[in-house]
C-alpha positions as CSV (number, residue, x, y, z in Angstrom):
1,X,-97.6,58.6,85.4
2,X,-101.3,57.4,85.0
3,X,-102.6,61.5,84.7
4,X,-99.7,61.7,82.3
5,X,-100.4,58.5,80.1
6,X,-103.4,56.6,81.0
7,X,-106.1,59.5,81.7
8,X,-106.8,60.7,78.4
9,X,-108.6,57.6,77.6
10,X,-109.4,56.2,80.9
11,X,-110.4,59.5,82.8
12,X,-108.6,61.7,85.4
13,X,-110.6,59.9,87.6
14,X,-110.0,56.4,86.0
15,X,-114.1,56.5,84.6
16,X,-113.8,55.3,81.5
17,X,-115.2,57.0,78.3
18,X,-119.0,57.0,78.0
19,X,-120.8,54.1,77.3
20,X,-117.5,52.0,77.1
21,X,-119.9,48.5,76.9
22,X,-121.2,49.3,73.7
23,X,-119.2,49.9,70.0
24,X,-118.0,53.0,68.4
25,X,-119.2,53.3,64.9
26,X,-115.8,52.2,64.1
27,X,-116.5,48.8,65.9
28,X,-113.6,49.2,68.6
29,X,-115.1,49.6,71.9
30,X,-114.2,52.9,74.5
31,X,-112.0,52.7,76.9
32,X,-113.1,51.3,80.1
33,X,-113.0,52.6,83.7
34,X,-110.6,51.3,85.8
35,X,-112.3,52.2,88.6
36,X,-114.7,49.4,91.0
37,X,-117.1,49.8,88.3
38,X,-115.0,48.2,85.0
39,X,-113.9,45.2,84.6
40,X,-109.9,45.5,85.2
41,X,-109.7,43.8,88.3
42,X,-111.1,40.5,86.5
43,X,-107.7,40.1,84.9
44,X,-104.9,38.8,87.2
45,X,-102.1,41.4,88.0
46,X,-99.0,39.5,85.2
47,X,-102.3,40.1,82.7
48,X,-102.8,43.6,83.3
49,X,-98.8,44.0,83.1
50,X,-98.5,42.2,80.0
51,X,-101.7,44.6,78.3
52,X,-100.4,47.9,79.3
53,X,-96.9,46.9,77.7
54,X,-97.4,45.0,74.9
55,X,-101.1,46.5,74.1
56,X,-104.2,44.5,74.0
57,X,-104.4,42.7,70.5
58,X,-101.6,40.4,72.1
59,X,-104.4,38.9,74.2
60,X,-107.3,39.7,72.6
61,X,-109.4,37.3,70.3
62,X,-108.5,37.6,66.4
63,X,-110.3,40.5,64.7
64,X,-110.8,42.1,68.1
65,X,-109.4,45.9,67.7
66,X,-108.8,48.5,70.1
67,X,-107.2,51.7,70.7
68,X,-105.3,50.8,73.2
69,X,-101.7,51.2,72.7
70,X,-98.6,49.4,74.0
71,X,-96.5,50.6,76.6
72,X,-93.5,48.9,76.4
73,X,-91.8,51.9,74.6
74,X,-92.6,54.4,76.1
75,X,-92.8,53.2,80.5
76,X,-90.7,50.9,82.0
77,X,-91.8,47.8,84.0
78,X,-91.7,50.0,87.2
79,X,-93.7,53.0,85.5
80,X,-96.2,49.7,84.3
81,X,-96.6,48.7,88.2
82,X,-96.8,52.1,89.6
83,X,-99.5,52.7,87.2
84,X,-101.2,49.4,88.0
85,X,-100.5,50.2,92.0
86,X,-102.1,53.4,91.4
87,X,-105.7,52.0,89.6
88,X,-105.7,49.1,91.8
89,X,-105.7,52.0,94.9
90,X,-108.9,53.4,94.1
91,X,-110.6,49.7,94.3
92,X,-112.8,48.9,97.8
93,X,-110.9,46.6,100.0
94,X,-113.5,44.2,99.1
95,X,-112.1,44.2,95.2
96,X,-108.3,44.6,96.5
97,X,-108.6,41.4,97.9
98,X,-110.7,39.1,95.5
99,X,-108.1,40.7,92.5
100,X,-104.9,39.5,95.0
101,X,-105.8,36.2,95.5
102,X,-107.1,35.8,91.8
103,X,-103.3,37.3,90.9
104,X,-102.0,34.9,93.1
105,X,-103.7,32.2,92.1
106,X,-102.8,32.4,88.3
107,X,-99.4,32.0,89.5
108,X,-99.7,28.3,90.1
């Protein structure tokens, strides 16, 4: 699901477009890795749900614009988590468990 959906942006092997910190001429920033290296694993697991299905601009400040689609139409919510099981695979064990207690702790 993620080689068929996610990699095109993201990478095959979930590196991110180049230079993904800093602005396309068009002002929207790259897509990120979702490897160790990006910054997916500092958003709670319900957060990353809610971003790949409803798209970004949900949650993203006003006049923030991205490329990123959303989801909702075209996975379901188990396609959403396997692809979210899948990234969060390739984190260390070190990353795996400071992003589960972080998910678990924006559930109080």
């Amino acid at each position: 699901m993620y080689a068929e959906q996610c990699a095109s942006c993201h990478g095959r092997r979930l590196e991110g477009q180049p230079n993904w910190q800093s602005r396309k001429p068009d002002g929207r920033l790259p897509a990120p890795p979702h490897d160790a290296t990006g910054h997916t694993w500092h958003h709670p697991d319900e957060a990353l749900f809610k971003i790949t299905k409803q798209g970004i601009a949900a949650f993203a400040p006003p006049g923030y614009s991205s490329d990123m689609p959303a989801f909702g139409g075209k996975l379901s919510d188990a396609d959403i988590w396997a692809v979210l099981a899948f990234i969060k695979s390739s984190w260390p064990e070190d990353i795996r468990r400071r992003h589960a207690a972080m998910s678990e702790q924006s559930k109080k």
